[in-house]
N, C-alpha and C positions, 0 to 999 in steps of 0.2 A: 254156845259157840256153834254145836250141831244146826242152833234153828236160825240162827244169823248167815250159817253157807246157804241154807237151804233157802231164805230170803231172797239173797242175794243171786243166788243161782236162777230163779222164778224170775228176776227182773231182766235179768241178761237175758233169758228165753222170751220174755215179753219184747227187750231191745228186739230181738233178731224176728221174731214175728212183726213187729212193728217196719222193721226194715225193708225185709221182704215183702211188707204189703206193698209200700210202697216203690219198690225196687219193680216188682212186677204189676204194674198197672193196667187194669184188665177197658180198656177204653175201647169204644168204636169208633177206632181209625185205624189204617194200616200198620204195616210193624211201622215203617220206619217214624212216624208221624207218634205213634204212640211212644217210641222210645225218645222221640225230641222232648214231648210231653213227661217222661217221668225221666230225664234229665233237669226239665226246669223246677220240677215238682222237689224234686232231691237238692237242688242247690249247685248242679253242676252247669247250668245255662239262662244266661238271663234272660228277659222278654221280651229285649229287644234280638237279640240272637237268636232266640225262639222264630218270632217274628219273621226274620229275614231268611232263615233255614227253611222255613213251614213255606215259603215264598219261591225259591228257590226248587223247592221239594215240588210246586206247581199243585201242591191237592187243597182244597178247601171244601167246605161246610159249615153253614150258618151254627154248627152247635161248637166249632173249632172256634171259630168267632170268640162265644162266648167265653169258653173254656180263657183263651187271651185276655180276655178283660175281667174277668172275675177271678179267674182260678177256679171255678167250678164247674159244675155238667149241668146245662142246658136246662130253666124251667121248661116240663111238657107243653106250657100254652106260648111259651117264644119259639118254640120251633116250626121253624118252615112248614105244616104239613099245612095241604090243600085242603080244606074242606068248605062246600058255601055254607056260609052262618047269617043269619038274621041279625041285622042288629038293632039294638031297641034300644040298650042303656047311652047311645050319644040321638039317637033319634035317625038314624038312617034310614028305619024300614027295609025292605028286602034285597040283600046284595051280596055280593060274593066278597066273600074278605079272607084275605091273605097278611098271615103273619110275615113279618118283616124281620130279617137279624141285618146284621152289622154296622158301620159309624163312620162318622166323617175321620178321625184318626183314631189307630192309627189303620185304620183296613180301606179306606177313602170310600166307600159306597155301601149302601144297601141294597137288598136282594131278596128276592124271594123264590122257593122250590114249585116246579109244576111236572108234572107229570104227563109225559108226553109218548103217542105210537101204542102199540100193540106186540109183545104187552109193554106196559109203561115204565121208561123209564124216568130217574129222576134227577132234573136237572137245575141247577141253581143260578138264577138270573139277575141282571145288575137291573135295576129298576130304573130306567129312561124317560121323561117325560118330553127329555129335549131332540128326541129321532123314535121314525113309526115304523120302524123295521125289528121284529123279532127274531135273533138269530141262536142258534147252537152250533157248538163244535161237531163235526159231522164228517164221516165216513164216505164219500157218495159211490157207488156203486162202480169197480174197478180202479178205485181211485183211493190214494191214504190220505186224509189231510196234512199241509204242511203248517206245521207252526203251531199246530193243537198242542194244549198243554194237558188235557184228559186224557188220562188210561184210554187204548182202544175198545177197552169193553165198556165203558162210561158214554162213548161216542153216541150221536143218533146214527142211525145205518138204515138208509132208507131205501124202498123198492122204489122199483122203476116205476110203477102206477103212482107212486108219491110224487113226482117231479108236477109242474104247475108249468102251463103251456105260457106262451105271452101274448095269447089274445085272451086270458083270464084278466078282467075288468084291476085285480090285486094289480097284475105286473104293469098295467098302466100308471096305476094311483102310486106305487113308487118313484116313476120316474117324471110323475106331474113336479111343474108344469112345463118340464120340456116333454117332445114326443118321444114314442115308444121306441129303444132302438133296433129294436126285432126286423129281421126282414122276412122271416119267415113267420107269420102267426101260430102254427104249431110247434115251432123250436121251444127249448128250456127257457123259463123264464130267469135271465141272472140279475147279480145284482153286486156293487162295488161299494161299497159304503167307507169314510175316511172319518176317523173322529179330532175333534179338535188334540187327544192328547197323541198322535201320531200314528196309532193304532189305524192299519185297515182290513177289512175282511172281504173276501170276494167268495161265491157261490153262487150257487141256486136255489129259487123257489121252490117250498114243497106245500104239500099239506098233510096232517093228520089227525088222531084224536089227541085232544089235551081234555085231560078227566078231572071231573071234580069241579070244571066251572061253570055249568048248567046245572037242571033239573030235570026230572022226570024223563023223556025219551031224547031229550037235549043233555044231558048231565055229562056227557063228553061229547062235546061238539069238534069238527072239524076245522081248523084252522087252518089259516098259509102264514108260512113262518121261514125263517132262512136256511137254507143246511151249508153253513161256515166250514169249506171246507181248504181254505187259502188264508193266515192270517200274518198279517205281517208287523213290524215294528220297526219305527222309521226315528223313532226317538233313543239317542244314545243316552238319555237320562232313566230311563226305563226298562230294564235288560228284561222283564218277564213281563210281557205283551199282556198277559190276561189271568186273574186268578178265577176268575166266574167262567160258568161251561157257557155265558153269551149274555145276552141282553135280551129285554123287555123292551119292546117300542110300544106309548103309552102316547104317542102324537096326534095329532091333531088329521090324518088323514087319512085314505078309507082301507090302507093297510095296516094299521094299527089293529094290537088286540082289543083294543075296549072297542073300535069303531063294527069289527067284524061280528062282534058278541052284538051288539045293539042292529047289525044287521038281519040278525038270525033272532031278533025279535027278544034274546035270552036276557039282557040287561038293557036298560036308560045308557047313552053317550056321557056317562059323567065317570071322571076317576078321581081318586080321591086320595093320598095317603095323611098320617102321622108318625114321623120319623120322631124318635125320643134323642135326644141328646146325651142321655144315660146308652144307648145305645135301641137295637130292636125297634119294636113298632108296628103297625101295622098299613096293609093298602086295600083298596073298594072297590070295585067296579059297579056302576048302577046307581039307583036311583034315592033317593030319601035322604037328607041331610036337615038339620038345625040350622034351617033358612033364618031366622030373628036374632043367631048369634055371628053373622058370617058379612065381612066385609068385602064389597063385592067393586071389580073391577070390569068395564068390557075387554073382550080378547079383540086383536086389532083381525078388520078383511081386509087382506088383502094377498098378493100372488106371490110374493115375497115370505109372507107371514102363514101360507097356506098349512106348512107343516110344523111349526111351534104354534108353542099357546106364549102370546106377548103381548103386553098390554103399555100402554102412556098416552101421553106423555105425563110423567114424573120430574118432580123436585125434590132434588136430596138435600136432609138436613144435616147437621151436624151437634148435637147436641139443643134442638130445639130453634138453632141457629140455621138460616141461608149459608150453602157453599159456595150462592153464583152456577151450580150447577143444574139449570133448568132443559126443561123440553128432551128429557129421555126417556127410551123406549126400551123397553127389558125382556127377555126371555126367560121363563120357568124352566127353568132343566134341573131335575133330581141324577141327571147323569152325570152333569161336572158335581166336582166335589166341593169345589170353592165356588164361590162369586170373582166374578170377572168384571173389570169396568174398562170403558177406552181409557185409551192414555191421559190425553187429556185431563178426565174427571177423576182416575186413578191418582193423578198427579196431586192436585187440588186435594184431595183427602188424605193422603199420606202428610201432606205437609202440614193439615191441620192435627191429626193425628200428633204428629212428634212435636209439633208447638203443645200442642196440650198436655204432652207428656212431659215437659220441661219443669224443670225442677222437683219430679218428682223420681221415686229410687229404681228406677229401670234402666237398663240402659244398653245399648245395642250389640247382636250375642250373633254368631253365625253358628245356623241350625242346618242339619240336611233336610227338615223337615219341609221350609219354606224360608223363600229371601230373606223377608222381613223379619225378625226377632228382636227378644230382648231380652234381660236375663234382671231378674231380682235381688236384693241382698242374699237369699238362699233361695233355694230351688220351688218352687211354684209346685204346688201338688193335683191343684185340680182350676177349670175358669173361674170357681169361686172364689179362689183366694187370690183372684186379680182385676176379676171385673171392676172392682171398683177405680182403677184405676181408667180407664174409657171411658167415654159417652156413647149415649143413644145415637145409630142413624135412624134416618125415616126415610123411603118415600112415602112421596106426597103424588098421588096420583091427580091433576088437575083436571082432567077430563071426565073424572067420576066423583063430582061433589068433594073433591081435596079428601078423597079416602087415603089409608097413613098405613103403609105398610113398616112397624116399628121392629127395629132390629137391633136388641138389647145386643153389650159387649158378645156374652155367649152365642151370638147369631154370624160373628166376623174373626174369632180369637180363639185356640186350641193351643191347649198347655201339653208342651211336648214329653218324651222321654225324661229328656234329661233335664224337666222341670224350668224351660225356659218358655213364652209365650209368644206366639206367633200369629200373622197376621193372615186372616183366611180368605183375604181380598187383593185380586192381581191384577195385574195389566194386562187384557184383554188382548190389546191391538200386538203387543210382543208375541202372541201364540196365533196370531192369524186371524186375530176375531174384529178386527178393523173398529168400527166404531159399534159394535154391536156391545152391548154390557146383557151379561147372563147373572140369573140369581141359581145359585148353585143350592145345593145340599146342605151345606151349614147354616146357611140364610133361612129354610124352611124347616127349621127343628122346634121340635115343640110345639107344632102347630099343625091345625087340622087345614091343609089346602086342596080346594079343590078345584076340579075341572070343568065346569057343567056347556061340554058342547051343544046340546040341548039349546040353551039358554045363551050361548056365545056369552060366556061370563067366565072370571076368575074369580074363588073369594078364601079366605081364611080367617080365622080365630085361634086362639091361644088354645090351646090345648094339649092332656098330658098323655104321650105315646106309650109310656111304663103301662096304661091300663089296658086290662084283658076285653076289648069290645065286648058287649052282652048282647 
């Protein structure tokens, strides 16, 4: 009896140890952040209430991310830190490479940390290929930002030697190809940038060190980059403007990061990511790629297309099938989350879409996630257990030897929360995007695309972003 209490008593003490471990979770993030975390961890908060609180709470980090989608802490080689690495094992040769977190749902974007000023702080950025403006949330100098969702100790807070004149050659190549609107050439150079999802941010030009993407007496080279110190939110569907401390502009014009680094001699004009669909991934600046596995498109000249990388004309297929949707011209942006098409072409796919879905067990489900949905006899747990239900789109790029940019289900469809499936292709021209069609972030998962200004080329290949570049 004595040794059955005293059993018994050891397990109750292992309960309350065990409880309190997890009751007090010693995590790196704030309290309040850390106690959403060991409410979800305990069973008192679900993940999508997680989610939306962590959202709300306005703090993020690529290892929160994870923490979201796993339930676990961050492997060391997914985490954002900046170092240039050489890469050999995909054949890149010498280039700065940047680990990538987070996924088209449910965090809508990927991003990566740089390290910015003196001394450096560090800041987390949405990864843009479709605008060449890099901007941070920023403090400017007697001035608070409005609209910032960063702690003001997280802010950039720049001296007055940082601000960038606008007869600096940058503050022109922003506002190409209209003229400069400066009347004084020594004044601050600003800048007003509107993004398609309502989101806009107003400041000025600065420059500083960003560490870690050079070498040798280059290894923190000076850049011009935005200090966001106005941001606004024009979309009632959106209540919290910005979870990332800003954007990476990764465009095509001579204010972009990758154009300023190739100017300063430090990398080749080419960028490059792979975004995993498992989530993470990585991005490149520079030169050296697996030219013999890479399908390659030209990027279109002209003054229109100055600051996207867009290529066509394209023909969309439908299961190996004509839609009748010929002679389209596309924009690469890792900054939209989805794929956008004019109405029109949007139309025309949807409808082959739910004809092809007919008679089969799906059937149409209203998501917050996105319009489209549709919901299964039981709940859908991941794109695997529904792919099969789609087909393949393609472009077909006609003006480069009918190259085929193939876009298996998992490249247009995200299996939401509450296990219904959703369509990750919208109507363009309803968000303001007229007849322009954007290939977003979903569209480029699991593949290696890249940018080669150099060469005025697009190209990609299959490949898998789970792996640690070597």
């Amino acid at each position: 009896m004595r040794k059955k209490r005293q059993n018994r008593k050891e397990e109750e003490n292992k309960k309350k140890k065990k409880k309190k471990k997890r009751e007090d979770i010693d995590l790196p993030y704030p309290p309040e952040i850390a106690g959403l975390l060991t409410k979800y961890l305990t069973g008192a908060l679900s993940k999508g209430l997680l989610l939306a609180e962590a959202v709300a709470k306005r703090y993020w980090r690529p290892s929160l991310f994870y923490f979201f989608a796993t339930g676990q802490d961050q492997p060391q080689w997914q985490r954002s830190t900046v170092r240039p690495t050489a890469v050999n094992g995909f054949g890149f040769g010498s280039s700065v490479v940047l680990p990538v977190a987070g996924n088209v749902y449910p965090f809508g974007f990927y991003s990566v940390e740089l390290k910015i000023g003196n001394p450096p702080k560090t800041f987390q950025l949405d990864i843009d290929t479709g605008s060449d403006l890099t901007w941070v949330q920023c403090d400017a100098p007697d001035t608070v930002c409005t609209g910032c969702t960063l702690p003001h100790d997280r802010r950039y807070k720049p001296a007055k030697s940082n601000f960038l004149p606008c007869k600096d050659p940058i503050c022109a190549a922003l506002n190409s190809p209209k003229s400069n609107p400066c009347k004084n050439p020594n004044e601050k150079c600003g800048f007003n940038v509107k993004y398609a999802d309502q989101v806009s941010v107003l400041g000025f030009m600065v420059s500083d060190n960003f560490h870690g993407l050079g070498s040798g007496s280059l290894s923190n080279p000076h850049l011009a980059f935005g200090c966001g110190s106005q941001l606004e939110n024009h979309s009632p569907d959106r209540p919290h403007p910005l979870t990332t401390a800003g954007v990476l502009g990764l465009g095509k014009s001579k204010a972009s990061m990758s154009s300023q680094l190739s100017g300063m001699g430090i990398t080749k004009n080419v960028v490059g990511h792979c975004f995993s669909g498992q989530g993470g991934g990585f991005l490149f600046l520079g030169a050296g790629f697996p030219e013999s596995k890479m399908t390659w498109t030209p990027m279109l000249q002209n003054s229109i297309d100055e600051h996207y990388y867009s290529s066509g004309p394209a023909e969309l297929l439908f299961g190996g099938e004509p839609t009748g949707a010929k002679g389209l011209y596309v924009i690469f942006d890792t900054g939209a989350t989805y794929t956008y098409l004019s109405s029109e072409v949007y139309q025309t796919l949807l409808n082959l879409i739910r004809k092809d879905l007919a008679g089969k067990q799906l059937r149409d489900v209203k998501d917050y996630a996105l319009p489209i949905c549709w919901k299964g006899a039981k709940p859908f747990k991941s794109v695997r257990d529904v792919r099969n239900y789609f087909n393949t789109l393609v472009l077909s790029f006609t003006g480069a030897n009918n190259n085929k940019l193939v876009l298996p289900p998992e490249a247009y469809i995200i299996v939401t929360e509450r296990g219904n499936v959703c369509l990750g292709i919208l109507n363009g021209t309803e968000v303001g995007l007229g007849i322009t069609n954007v290939i977003g972030a979903i569209s480029l998962q699991d593949k290696l695309v890249i940018y080669d200004n150099e060469n005025q080329r697009i190209g990609w290949a299959s490949a898998d972003g789970t792996r640690k570049p070597r």
